[in-house]
C-alpha positions in Angstrom: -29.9 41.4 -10.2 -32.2 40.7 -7.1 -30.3 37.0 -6.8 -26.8 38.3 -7.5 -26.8 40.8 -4.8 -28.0 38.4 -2.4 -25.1 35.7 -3.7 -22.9 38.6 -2.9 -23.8 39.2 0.7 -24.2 36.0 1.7 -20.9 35.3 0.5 -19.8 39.0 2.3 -21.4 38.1 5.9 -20.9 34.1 5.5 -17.8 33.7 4.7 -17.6 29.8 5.5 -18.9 30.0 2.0 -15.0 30.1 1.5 -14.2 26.9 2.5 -16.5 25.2 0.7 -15.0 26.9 -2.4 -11.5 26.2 -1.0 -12.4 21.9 -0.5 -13.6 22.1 -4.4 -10.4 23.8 -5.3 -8.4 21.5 -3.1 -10.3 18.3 -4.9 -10.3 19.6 -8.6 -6.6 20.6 -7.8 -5.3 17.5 -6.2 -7.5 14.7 -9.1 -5.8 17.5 -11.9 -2.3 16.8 -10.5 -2.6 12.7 -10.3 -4.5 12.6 -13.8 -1.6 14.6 -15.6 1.1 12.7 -14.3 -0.3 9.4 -14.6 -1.1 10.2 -18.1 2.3 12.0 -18.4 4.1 9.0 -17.9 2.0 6.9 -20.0 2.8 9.4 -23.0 6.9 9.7 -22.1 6.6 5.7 -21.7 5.5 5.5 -25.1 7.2 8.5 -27.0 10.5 7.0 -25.3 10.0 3.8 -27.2 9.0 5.4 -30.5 12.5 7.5 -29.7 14.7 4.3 -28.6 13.5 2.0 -31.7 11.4 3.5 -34.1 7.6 3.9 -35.4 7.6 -0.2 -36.2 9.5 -2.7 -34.9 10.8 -6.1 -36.6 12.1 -9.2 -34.0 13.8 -12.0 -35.3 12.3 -15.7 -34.2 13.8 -17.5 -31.5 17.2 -18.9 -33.2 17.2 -16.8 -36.3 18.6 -13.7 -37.5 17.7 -11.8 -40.2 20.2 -12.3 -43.4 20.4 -10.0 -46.4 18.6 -7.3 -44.1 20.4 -4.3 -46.2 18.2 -6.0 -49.3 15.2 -5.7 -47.1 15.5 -2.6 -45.8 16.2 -1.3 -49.2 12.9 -2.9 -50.3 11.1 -0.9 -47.3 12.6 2.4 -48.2 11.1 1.8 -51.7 7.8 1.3 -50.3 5.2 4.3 -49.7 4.8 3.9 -46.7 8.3 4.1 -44.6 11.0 6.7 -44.9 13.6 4.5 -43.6 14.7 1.8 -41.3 17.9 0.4 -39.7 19.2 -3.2 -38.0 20.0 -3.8 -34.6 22.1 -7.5 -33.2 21.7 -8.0 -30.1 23.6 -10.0 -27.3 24.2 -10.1 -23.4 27.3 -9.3 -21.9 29.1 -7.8 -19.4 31.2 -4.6 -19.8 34.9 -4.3 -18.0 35.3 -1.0 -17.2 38.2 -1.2 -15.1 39.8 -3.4 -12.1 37.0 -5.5 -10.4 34.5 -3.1 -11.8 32.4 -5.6 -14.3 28.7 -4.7 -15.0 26.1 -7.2 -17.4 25.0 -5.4 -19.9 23.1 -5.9 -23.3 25.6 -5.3 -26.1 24.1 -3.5 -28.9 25.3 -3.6 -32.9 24.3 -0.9 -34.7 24.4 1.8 -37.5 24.6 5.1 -35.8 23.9 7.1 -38.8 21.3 5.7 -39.7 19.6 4.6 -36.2 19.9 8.6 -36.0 17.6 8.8 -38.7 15.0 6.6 -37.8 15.2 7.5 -34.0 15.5 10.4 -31.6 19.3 9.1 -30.8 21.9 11.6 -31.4 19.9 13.9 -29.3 20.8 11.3 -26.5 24.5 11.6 -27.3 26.0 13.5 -24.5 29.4 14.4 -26.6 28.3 14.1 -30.2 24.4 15.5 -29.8 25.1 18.8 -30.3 27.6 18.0 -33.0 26.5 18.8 -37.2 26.2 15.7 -39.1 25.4 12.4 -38.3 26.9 10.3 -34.9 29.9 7.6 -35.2 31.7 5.4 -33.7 35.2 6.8 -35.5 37.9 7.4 -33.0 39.5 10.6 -33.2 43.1 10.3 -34.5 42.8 6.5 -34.6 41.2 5.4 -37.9 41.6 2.0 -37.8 40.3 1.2 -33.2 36.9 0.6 -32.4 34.5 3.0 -31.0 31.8 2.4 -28.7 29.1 4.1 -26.7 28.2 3.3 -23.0 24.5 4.5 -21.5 25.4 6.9 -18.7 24.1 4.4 -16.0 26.6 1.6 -17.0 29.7 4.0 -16.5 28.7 6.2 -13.5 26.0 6.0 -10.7 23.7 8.9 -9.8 24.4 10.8 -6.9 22.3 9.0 -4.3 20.5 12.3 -2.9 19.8 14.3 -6.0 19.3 11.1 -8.1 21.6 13.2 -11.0 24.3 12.5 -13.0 28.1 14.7 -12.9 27.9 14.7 -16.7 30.8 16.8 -17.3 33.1 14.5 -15.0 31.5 11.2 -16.5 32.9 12.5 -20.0 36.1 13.9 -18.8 36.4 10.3 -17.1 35.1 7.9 -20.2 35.9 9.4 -23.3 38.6 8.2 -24.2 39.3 5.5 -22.0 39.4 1.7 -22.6 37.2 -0.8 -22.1 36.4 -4.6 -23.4 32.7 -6.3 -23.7 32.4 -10.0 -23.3 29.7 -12.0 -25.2 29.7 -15.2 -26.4 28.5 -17.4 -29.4 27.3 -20.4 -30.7 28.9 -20.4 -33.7 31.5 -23.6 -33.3 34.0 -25.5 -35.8 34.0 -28.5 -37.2 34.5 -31.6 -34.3 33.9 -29.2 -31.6 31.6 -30.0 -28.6 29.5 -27.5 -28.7 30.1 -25.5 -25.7 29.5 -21.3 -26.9 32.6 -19.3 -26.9 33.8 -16.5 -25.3 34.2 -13.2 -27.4 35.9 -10.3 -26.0 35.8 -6.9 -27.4 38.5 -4.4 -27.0 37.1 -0.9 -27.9 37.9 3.0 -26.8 34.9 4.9 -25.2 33.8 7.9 -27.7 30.5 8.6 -26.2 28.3 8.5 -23.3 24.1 8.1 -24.1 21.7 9.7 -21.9 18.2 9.0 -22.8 16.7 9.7 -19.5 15.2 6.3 -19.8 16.7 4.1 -16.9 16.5 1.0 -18.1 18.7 1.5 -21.2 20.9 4.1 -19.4 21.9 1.6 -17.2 21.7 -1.5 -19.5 23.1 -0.7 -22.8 26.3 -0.8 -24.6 26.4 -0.1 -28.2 29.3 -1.1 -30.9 29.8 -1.5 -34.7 27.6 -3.8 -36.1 29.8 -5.4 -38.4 31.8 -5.3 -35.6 29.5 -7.3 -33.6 28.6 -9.5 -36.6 32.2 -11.1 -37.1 32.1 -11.6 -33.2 29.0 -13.9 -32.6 29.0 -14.9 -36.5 33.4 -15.9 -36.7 33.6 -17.8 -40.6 30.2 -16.4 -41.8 29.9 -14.1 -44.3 26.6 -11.5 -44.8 24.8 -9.2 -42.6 22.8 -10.7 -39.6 20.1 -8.5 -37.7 18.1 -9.6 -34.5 16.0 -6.7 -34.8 14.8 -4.0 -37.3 14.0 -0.7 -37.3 11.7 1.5 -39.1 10.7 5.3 -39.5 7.4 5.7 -41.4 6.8 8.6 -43.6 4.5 11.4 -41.6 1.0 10.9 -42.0 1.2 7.1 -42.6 -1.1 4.9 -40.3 1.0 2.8 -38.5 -1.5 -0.4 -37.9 -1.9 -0.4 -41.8 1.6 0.2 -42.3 2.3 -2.9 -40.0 -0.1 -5.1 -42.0 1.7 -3.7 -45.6 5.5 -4.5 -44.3 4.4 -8.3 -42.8 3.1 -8.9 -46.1 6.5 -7.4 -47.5 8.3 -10.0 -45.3 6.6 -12.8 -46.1 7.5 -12.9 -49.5 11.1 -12.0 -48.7 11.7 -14.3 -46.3 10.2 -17.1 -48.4 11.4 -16.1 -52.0 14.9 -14.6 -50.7 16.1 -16.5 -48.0 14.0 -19.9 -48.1 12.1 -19.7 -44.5 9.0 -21.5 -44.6 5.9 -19.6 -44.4 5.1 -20.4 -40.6 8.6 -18.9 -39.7 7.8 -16.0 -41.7 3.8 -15.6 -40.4 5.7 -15.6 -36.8 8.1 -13.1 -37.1 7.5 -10.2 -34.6 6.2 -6.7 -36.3 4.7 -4.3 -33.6 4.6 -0.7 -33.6 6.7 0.9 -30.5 3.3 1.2 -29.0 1.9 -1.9 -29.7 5.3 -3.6 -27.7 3.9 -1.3 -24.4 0.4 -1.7 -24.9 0.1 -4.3 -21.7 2.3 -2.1 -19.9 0.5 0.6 -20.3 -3.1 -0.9 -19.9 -1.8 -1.9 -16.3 -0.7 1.5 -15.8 -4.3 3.0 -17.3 -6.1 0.3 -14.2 -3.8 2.0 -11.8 -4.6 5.3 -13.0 -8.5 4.9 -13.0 -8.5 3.0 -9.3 -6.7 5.7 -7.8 -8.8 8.4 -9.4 -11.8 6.3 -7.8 -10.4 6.9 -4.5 -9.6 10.2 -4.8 -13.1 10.9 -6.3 -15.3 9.1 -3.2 -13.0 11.2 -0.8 -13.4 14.5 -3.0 -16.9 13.6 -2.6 -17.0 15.4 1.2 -17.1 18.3 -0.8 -20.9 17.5 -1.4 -21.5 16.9 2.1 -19.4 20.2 3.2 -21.5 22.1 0.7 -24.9 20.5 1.4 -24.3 21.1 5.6 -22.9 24.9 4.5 -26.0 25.7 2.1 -28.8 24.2 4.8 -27.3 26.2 7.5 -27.4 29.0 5.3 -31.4 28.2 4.5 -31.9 27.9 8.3 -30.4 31.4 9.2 -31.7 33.1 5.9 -35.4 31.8 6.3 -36.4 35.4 6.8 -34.9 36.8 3.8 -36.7 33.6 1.5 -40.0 34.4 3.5 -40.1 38.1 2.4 -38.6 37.3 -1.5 -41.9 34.7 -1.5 -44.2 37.0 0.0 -43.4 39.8 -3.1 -44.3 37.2 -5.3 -41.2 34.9 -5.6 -42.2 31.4 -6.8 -40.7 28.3 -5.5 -38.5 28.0 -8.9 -37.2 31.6 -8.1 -36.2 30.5 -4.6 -34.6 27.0 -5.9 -32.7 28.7 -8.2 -31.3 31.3 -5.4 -29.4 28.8 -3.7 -28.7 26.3 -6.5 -27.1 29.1 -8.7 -25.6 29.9 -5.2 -24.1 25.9 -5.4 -23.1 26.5 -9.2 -21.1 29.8 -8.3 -19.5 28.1 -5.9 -18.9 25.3 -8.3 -17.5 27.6 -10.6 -15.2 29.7 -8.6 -13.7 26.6 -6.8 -13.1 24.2 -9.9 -11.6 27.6 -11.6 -9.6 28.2 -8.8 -8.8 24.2 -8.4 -7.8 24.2 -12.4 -5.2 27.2 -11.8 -4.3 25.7 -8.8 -3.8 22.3 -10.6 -2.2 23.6 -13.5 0.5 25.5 -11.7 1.5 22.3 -9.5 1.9 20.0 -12.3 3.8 22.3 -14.4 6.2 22.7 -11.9 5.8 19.4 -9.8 9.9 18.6 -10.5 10.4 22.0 -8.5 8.3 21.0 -6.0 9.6 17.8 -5.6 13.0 19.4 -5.2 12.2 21.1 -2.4 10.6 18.2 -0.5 14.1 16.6 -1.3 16.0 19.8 0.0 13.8 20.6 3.3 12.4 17.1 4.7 15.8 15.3 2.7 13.0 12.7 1.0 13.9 11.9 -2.7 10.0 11.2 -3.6 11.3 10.4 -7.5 14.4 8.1 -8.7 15.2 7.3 -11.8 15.9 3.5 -10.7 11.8 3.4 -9.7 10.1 5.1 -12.1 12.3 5.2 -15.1 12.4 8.6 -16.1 15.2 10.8 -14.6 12.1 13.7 -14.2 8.3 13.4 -13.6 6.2 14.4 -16.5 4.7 18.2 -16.4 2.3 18.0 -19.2 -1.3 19.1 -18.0 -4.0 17.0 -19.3 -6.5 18.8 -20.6 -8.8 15.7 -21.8 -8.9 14.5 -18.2 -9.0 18.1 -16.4 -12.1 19.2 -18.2 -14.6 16.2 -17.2 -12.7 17.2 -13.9 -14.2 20.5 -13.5 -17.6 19.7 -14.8 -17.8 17.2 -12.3 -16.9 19.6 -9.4 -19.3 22.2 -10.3 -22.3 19.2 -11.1 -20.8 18.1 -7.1 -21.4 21.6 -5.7 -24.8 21.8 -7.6 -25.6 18.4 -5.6 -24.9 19.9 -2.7 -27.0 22.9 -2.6 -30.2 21.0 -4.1 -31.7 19.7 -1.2 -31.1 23.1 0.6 -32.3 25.0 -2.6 -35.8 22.7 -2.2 -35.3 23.4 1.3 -35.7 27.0 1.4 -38.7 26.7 -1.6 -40.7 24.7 1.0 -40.7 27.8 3.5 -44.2 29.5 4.4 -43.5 33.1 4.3 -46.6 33.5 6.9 -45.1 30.8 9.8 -41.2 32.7 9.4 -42.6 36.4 9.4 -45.5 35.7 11.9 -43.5 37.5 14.9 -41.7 39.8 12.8 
């Protein structure tokens, strides 16, 4: 009791105490804040990719497709391991959208149902998202016309000050209006030279995707894949992927489930369609986070170099604390004098001003946490109002991918956080705390 209601009064008539409380706050605050959103974007980069093209993900060698892929696919479904899976061909082009307005693009074929399925995609449909049932490309009152989607990015801009989108006058604009995709193909007759062929697709606008995800908002166009298929592939019959698709069922491991469908291929490819077994060994089979895993290692070294900085500059907080505590131990010599002169032993008076530190500790790296907490979960608000009062746009889209900084707090890295704030206050007070034990109660109170 004797300790706590000195902690009390020096913190009542020194109240510089508070500032040292405040810099831990401020520190524990501030590495909270760059932790979460580093690690925020990591987890959005990767959820985004698990969303965009499923829990594993099959690429076609350079200069192949895959053939018979809906004989595949059924094989996979039939499997343990994977609920479903769908096929993807892909292509370069570049989208007309009106009079001199041509953008390249990267044509998509797919199967919209079932992409739905194995991916987080009809939630990315602007028109047909909140629609029952599963997406299409069927155009309304025109049975027989092709339907296409267009990322939000490829048929508007953002506005360049709020870095958003007008959605409602982007669909009122481009549903329904008419546009044509150019490609081109390999595939040449008999005698010919040689030389790919243009392909131009006429096809009506019946939904716009926003998947917050720059890059494939402002990249990607997405068609029919049979559609696509008789474009690149005129004369030859069958189904041709460039890319698979699968969902695994929940609970399934998805390294082991990688090592389970390659050995699935192999024996396809060989057996069904005659590739050798080098071809097959060097077909592409990554889970979504496998295919970011350099990516986001280089994002990780960023991360932990700029939490290095921050740490060796939070580190003034031992110094503040150390120069607050000894001046405390200076001006309090009197009060340590009579505690050692009832009786106090050295431990007793160490502890006085290291619990002191550890307080301090706590109340700052609580406060910090809060403090922390409440700026990350609202850091898009904050940045708004940057935006609005200095007019400085801190996050675009067209930077750092994602149309809003990730809010999630992480707990995993904020914990350590705090423990090594209140261990730096502790620091801080030690040598004081020893300090103050060294005092001879007989020199202090001599002319008392």
């Amino acid at each position: 009791m004797l300790k706590l209601f000195l902690w009390l009064k020096y913190l009542r008539r020194r109240r510089i105490v508070l500032l040292s409380i405040a810099a831990v706050a401020m520190s524990v605050s501030l590495l909270i804040v760059v932790a979460s959103i580093f690690t925020g974007f990591i987890a959005a980069l990767e959820q985004s990719a698990v969303e965009m093209i499923g829990d594993v993900a099959m690429g076609a060698p350079v200069g192949t497709t895959f053939e018979r892929y809906p004989e595949f696919i059924e094989q996979l479904e039939q499997a343990n391991i994977v609920e479903t899976a769908t096929a993807t061909l892909s292509s370069p082009g570049l989208l007309h959208v009106g009079k001199g307005n041509v953008r390249p693009v990267v044509i998509w074929g797919i199967e919209p149902g079932r992409r739905a399925r194995v991916t987080g995609f009809k939630k990315s449909l602007m028109r047909q998202g909140p629609m029952p049932g599963e997406p299409s490309f069927e155009v309304p009152d025109a049975p027989g016309k092709i339907g296409g989607f267009v990322g939000i990015g490829v048929a508007a801009k953002p506005d360049e000050t709020t870095d958003e989108y007008d959605r409602e006058a982007i669909l009122k604009e481009m549903i329904g209006s008419q546009v044509a995709a150019t490609t081109g193909t390999l595939e040449t007759t008999a005698g010919s030279d040689g030389i790919p062929k243009r392909r131009s697709i006429s096809f009506q606008v019946v939904d716009i995707v926003y998947t917050g995800v720059y890059e494939f908002d402002s990249t990607f166009v997405y068609l029919p894949i049979e559609t696509l298929q008789k474009e690149l592939y005129p004369g030859k019959e069958g189904s041709f992927a460039t890319r698979l698709h699968v969902k695994l069922k929940p609970g399934v491991d998805p390294q082991s489930a990688v090592a389970q469908i390659r050995g699935l291929w192999r024996v396809f490819a060989t057996e069904k369609l005659g590739w050798s077994p080098y071809l097959a060994a060097v077909t592409d089979i990554q889970t979504a986070r496998q295919m970011q895993s350099q990516y986001v290692a280089e994002i990780r070294k960023q991360m932990g170099v700029l939490l290095v900085i921050f740490g060796v500059i939070s580190f003034s907080v031992v110094v503040l604390v150390f120069c607050i505590f000894y001046m405390m131990v200076k001006l309090k010599q009197r009060d340590v004098a009579i505690l050692k002169s009832c009786g106090a032993a050295n431990w007793s008076v160490v502890w006085l001003f290291l619990g002191f530190g550890v307080s301090v500790g706590f109340a700052g790296s609580g406060i910090g946490a809060v403090l922390g907490y409440v700026i990350t979960r609202n850091i898009n608000v904050v940045e708004e109002w940057i935006r609005i009062l200095f007019g400085l746009k801190l996050w675009k889209s067209s930077v750092y991918m994602f149309a809003k900084i990730p809010n999630q707090v992480d707990w995993g890295s904020a914990l350590p956080i705090v423990g090594l704030a209140i261990a730096a206050a502790a620091l801080g007070a030690l040598i004081p705390a020893l300090v103050a034990a060294r005092t001879r109660p007989v020199e202090v109170l001599r002319y008392e």
